[in-house]
C-alpha positions, 0 to 999 in steps of 0.5 A, a space after each residue: 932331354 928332348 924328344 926330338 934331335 937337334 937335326 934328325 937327318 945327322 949322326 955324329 960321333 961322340 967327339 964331334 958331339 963334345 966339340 958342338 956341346 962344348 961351344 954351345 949356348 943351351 945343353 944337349 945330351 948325346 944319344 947313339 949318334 943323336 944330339 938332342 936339347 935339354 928341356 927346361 925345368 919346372 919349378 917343382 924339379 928346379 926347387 927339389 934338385 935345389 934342397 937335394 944339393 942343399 941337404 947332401 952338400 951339409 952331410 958331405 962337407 969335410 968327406 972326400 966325397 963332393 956334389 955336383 948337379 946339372 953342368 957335370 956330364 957323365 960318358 957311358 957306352 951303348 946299350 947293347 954289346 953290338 953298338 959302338 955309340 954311347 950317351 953323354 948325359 947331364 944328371 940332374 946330381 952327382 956325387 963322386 968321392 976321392 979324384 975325379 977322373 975326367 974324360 980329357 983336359 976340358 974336365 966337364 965330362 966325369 967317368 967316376 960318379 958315386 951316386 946319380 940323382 934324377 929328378 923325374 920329368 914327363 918328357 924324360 921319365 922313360 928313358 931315365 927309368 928304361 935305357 938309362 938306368 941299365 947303361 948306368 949299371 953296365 958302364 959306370 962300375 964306380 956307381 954304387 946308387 942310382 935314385 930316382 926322384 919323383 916331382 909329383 909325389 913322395 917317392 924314390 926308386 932306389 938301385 944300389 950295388 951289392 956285387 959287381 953285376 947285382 943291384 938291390 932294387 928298393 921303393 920308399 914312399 911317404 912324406 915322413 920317410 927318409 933314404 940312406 946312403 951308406 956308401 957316402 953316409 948321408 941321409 935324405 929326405 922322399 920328398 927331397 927336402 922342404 916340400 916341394 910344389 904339388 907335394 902338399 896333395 900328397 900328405 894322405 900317402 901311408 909310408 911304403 918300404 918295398 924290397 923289390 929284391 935282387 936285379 943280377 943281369 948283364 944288359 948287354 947279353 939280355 934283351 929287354 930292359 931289367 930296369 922297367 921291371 921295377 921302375 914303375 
């Protein structure tokens, strides 16, 4: 996404965004009334996000669930109670099990994902750790995990549900470490698969496995964002 809207002085509804994205060239993500582009991708985020569907896609062939990754838009409500806008984003990957459920006839808009993937950009990396991250969990009760992937190093920050309103927060770091999904029984790789560029400077990292602990916070009745405590 990019920092700046696409006009700064409009606020649209959400279904006046589907109409212009829908009949767009390039993608542009909605945020509360606010059309912004999408940046293009570095080669290291293109070549993780391309092992990531490569090494999930193997592990999910024959299972209900699917992989989808960067075309598929998912719709979540607003960040705070009050507002009555919300967020149209495309994920970097997605995984959704058994029927997808879409938004209208178009199908390009999913209301079920599994698990949301994102490959962290600097332009992006706040608001996919910050605001993002909480409107996934309040809004997205198919969601079981929420990872972010690091570019630069081997790194993923994990939020997988427990209970209907509480998340396990975990971080993994190392070359040689590897994160498990059980609710679609895959595997992966820290690193996102073979190494992506600019993580061969990352071989000295010791393997780290922290627990963060239990995040049980409904969003929309606290301020402030419980994301941003362990997302760093």
């Amino acid at each position: 996404m990019s920092t700046h809207p696409v006009l700064q002085s409009v606020r649209f509804t959400m279904s006046e965004y589907l109409t212009f994205e829908r009949a767009a060239e390039e993608r542009h993500e909605y945020l509360d009334g606010m059309i912004y582009a999408m940046a293009g991708e570095s080669l290291a985020h293109g070549t993780i996000c391309t092992n990531l569907t490569m090494t999930l896609a193997t592990q999910l062939r024959g299972t209900p669930c699917r992989v989808f990754s960067k075309d598929i838009k998912v719709q979540v409500g607003p960040y705070r109670a009050s507002s009555r806008q919300g967020l149209y984003a495309y994920p970097d990957l997605l995984v959704i099990c058994g029927e997808p459920q879409v938004h209208d006839a178009v199908q390009d808009v999913i209301l079920n994902p599994r698990v949301i993937i994102e490959v962290l950009s600097p332009s992006t990396s706040t608001f996919d750790r910050n605001d993002k991250c909480d409107r996934y969990r309040q809004w997205l009760p198919s969601l079981t995990d929420y990872l972010l992937v690091w570019q630069d190093r081997p790194k993923i920050n994990h939020c997988h549900r427990t209970a209907p309103q509480c998340w396990a927060l975990r971080t993994i770091e190392g070359l040689n470490e590897v994160l498990r999904l059980p609710e679609v029984g895959c595997t992966m790789p820290v690193t996102g698969g073979p190494l992506a560029p600019g993580l061969q400077q990352a071989g000295g990292l010791m393997p780290d496995k922290r627990d963060i602990g239990q995040l049980c916070v409904d969003t929309a009745r606290h301020g402030g964002s419980p994301c941003a405590r362990w997302m760093g």
